[in-house]
SETITOR-954664 format. One line per 3 residues: their letters; for each residue z negated, x, y of N, C-alpha, C, O. Coordinates in Angstrom, 3 decimals, m for minus. Layout:
N
a = Z/X/Y/Z/X/Y/Z/X/Y/Z/X/Y; ...
//
This chain:
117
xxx = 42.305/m80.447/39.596/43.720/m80.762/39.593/43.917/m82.190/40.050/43.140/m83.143/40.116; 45.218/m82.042/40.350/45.299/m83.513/41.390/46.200/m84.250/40.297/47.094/m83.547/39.825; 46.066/m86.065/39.640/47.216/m86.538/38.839/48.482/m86.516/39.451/49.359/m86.447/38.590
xxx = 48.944/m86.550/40.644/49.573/m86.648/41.186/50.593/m85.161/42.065/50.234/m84.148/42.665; 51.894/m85.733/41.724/53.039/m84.391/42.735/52.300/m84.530/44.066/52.031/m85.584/44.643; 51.979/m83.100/44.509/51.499/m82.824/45.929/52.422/m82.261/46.505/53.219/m81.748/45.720
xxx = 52.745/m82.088/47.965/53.603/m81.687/48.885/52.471/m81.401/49.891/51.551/m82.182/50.133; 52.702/m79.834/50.609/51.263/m79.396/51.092/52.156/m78.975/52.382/52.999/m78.110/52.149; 52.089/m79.458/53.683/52.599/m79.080/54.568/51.644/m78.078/55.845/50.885/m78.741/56.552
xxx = 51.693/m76.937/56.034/50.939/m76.450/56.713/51.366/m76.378/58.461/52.234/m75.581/58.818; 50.484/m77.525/59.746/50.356/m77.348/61.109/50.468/m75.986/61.526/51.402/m75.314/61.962; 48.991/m75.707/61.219/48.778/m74.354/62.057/48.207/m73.906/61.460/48.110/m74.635/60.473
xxx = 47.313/m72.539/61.253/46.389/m71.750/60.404/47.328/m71.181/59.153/48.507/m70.954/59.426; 46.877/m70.945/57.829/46.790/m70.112/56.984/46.201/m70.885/56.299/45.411/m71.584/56.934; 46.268/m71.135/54.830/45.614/m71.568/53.586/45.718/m70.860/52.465/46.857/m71.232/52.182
xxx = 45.445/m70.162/51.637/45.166/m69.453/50.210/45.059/m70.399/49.328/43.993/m70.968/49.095; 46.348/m70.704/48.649/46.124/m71.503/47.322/46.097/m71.025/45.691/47.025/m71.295/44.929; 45.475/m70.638/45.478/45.242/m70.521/43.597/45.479/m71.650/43.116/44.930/m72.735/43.304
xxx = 46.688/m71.218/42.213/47.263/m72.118/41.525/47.343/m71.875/39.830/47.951/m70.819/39.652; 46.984/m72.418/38.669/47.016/m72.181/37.827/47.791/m73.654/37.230/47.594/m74.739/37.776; 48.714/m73.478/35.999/49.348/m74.192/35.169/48.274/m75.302/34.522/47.047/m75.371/34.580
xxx = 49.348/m76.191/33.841/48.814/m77.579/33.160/48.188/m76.767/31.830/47.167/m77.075/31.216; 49.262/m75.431/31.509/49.061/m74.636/29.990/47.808/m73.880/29.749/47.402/m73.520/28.645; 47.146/m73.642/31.078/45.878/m73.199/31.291/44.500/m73.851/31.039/43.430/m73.251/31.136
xxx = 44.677/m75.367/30.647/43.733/m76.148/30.124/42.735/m76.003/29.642/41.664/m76.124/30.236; 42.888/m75.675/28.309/41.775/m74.858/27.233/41.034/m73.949/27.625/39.851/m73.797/27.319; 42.121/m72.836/28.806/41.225/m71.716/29.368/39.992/m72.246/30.362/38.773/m72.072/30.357
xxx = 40.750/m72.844/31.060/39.692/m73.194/31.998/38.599/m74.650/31.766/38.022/m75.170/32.721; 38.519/m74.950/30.911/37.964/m76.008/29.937/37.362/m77.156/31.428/36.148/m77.129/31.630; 37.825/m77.649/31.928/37.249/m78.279/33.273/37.153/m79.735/32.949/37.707/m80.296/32.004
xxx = 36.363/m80.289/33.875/35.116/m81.097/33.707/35.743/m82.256/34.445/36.275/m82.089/35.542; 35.691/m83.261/33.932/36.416/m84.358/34.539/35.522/m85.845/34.395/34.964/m86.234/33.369; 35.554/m86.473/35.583/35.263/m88.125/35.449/35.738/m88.960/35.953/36.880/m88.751/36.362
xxx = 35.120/m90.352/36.193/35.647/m91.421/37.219/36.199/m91.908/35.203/36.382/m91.302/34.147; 36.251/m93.422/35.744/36.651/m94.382/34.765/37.466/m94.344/33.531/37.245/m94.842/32.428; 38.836/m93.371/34.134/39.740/m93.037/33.506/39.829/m91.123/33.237/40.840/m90.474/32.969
xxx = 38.671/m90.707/33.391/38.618/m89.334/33.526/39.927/m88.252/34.229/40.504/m87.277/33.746; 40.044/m88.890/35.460/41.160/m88.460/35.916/41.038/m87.560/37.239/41.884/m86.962/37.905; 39.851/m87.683/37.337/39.400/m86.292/38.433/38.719/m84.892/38.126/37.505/m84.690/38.133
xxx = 39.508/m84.150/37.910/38.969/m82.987/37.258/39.090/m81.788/37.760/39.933/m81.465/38.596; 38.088/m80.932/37.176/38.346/m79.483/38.105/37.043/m78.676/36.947/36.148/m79.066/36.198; 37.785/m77.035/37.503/37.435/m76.301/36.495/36.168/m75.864/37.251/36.012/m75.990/38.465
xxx = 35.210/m75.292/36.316/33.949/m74.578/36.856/34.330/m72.994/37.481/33.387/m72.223/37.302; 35.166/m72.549/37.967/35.340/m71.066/38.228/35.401/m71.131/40.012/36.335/m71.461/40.743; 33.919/m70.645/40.370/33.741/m70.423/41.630/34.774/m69.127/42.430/35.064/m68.087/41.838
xxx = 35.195/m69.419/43.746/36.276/m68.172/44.461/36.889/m67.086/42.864/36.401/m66.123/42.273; 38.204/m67.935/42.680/39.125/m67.272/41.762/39.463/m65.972/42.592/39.574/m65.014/41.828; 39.598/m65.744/43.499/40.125/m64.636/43.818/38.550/m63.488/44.086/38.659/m62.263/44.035
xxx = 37.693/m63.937/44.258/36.569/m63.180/44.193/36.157/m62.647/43.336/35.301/m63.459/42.984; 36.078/m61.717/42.554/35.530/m61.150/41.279/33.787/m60.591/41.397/32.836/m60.435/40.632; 34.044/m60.452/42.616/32.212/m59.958/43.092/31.570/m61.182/43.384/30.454/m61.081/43.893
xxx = 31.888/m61.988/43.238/31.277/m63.276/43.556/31.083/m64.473/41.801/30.401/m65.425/41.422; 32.056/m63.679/41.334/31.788/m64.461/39.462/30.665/m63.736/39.024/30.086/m62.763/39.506; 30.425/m64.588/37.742/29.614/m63.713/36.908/30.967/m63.375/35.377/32.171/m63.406/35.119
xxx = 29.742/m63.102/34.841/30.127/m61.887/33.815/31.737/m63.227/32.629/32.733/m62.910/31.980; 31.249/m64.260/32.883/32.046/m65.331/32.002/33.367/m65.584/32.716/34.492/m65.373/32.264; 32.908/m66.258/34.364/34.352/m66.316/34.820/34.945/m65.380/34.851/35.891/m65.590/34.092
xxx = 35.064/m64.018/35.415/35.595/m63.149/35.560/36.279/m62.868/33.607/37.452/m62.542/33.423; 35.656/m63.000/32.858/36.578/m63.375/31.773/37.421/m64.379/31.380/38.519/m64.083/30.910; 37.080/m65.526/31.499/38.289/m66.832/31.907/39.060/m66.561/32.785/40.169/m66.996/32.476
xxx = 39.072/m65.778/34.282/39.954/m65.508/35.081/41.617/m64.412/34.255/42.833/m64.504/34.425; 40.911/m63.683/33.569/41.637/m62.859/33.456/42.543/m63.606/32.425/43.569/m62.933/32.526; 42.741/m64.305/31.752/43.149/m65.101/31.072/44.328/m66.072/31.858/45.484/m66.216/31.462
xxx = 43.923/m66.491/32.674/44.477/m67.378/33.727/46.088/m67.600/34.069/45.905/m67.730/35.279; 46.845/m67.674/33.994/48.514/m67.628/34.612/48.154/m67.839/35.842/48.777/m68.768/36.356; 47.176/m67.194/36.696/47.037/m68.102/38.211/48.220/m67.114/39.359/48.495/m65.915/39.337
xxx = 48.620/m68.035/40.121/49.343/m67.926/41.372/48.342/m68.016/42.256/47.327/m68.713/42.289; 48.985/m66.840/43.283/48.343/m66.829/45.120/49.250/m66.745/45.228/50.104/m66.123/44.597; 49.292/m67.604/46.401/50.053/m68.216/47.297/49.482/m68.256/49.488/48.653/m68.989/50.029
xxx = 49.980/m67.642/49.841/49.256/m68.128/51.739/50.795/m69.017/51.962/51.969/m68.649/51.966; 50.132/m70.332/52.137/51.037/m70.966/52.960/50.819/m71.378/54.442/49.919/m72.036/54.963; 51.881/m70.810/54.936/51.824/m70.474/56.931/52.088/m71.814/57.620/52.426/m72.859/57.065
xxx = 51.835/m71.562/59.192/52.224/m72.913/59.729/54.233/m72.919/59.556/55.127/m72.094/59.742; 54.137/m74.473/59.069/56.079/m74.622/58.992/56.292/m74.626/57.538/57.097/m75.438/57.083; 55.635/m73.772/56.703/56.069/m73.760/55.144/55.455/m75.454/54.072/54.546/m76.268/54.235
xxx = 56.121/m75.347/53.446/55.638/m76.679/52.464/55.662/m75.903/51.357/56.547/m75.049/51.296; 54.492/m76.059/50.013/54.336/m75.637/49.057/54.325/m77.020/48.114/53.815/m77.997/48.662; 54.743/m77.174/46.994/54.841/m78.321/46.038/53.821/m77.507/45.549/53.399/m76.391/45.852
xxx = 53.307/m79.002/44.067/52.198/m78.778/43.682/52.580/m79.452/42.540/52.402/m80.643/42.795; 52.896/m79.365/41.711/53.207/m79.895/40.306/51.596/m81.160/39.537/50.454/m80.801/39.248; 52.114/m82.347/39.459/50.674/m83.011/38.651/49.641/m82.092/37.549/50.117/m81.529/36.563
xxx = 48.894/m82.070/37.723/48.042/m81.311/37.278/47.796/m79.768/37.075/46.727/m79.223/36.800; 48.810/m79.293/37.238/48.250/m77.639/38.097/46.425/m77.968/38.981/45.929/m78.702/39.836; 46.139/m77.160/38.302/44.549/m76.784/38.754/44.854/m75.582/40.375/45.450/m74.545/40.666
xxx = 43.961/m76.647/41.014/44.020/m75.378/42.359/42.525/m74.798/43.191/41.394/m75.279/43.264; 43.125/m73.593/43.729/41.486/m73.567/44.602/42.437/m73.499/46.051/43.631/m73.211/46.130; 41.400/m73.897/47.265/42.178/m73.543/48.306/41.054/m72.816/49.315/39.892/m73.181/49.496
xxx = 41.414/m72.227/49.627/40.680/m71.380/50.913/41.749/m71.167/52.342/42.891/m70.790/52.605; 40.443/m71.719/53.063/40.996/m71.499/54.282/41.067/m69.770/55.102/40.207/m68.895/55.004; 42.349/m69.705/55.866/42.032/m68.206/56.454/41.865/m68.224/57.709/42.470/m67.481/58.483
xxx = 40.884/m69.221/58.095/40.509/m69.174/59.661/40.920/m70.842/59.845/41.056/m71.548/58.845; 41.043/m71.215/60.797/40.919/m72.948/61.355/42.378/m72.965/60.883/43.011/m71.922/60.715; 42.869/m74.139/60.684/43.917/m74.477/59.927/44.120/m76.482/60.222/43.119/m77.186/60.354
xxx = 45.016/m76.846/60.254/45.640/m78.409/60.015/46.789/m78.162/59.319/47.789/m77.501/59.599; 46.359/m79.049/58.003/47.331/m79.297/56.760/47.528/m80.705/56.669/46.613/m81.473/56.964; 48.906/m81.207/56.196/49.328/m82.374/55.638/49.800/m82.575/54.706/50.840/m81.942/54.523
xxx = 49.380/m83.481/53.646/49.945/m83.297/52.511/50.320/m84.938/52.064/49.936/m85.945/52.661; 51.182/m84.881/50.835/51.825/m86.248/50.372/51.529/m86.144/49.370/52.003/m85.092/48.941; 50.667/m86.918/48.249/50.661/m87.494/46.699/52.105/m87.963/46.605/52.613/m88.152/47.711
xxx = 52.783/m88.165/45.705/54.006/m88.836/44.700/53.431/m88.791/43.330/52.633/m87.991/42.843; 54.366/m90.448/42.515/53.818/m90.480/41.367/55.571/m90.515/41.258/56.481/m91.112/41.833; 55.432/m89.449/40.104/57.332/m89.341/39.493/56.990/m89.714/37.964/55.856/m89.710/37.485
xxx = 57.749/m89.920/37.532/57.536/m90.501/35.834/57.206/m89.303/34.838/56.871/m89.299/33.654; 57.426/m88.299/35.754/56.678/m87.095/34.832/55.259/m87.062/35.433/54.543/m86.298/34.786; 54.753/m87.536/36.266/53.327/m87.533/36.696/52.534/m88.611/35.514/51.544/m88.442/34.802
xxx = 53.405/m89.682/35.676/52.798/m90.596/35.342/52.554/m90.554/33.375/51.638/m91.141/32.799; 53.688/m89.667/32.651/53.585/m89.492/31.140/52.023/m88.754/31.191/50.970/m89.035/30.618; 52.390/m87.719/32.122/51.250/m86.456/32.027/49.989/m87.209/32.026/49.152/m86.944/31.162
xxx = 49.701/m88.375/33.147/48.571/m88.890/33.352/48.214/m89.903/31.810/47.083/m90.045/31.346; 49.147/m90.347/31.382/48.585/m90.879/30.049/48.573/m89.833/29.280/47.388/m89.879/28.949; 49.035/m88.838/28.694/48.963/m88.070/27.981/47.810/m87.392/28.022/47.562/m86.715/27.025
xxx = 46.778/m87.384/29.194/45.337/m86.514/29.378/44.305/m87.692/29.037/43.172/m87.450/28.620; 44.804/m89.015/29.256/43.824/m89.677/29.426/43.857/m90.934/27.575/42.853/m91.518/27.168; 45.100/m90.986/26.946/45.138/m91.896/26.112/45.101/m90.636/24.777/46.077/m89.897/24.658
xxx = 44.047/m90.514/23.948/43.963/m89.855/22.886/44.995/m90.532/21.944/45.542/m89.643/21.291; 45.450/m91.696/21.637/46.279/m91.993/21.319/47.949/m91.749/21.067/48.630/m92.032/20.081; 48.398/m90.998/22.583/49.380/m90.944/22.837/50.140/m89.836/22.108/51.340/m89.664/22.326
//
């Protein structure tokens, strides 16, 4: 998951985004570092693959609130701060995308990172 509002603009190609919620946390128990433990991502190899999990993800998956999504050339998909994503490409593709920090990014980002808060 990214700390930051994403804006995903797709050139040309096709992209497959799995998208799962901030509420999905616990499920997907994911692994995070860097200073402020703010780069994180879950262990569940090709979410949309079930022949490709083993016997555990494919049980965390099912659990999941996850969204698919193909975003085409011309479409923009938002990305909410910390929504967990996978992306797969569907053949050659150029994407552009924008980070934003909105003050709901920025609570969320202390709220993961200050046990305190």
């Amino acid at each position: 998951h990214d700390c930051y509002d994403n804006f995903v603009m797709m050139i040309t190609g096709t992209k497959r985004f799995t998208l799962a919620p901030t509420s999905d946390w616990r499920t997907l128990k994911p692994t995070c570092v860097g200073s402020k433990s703010n780069l994180c991502w879950a262990n569940v190899p090709h979410p949309n693959a079930p022949d490709r999990q083993t016997a555990a993800h494919k049980k965390t998956m099912t659990k999941v609130n996850k969204i698919v999504v193909d975003v085409k050339p011309g479409e923009i998909l938002y990305m909410p701060a910390g929504w967990f994503h996978h992306i797969e490409n569907l053949g050659p593709t150029v994407m552009v995308n924008w980070w934003t920090k909105s003050g709901e990014t920025i609570a969320l980002k202390k709220a993961l990172t200050d046990p305190t808060y």
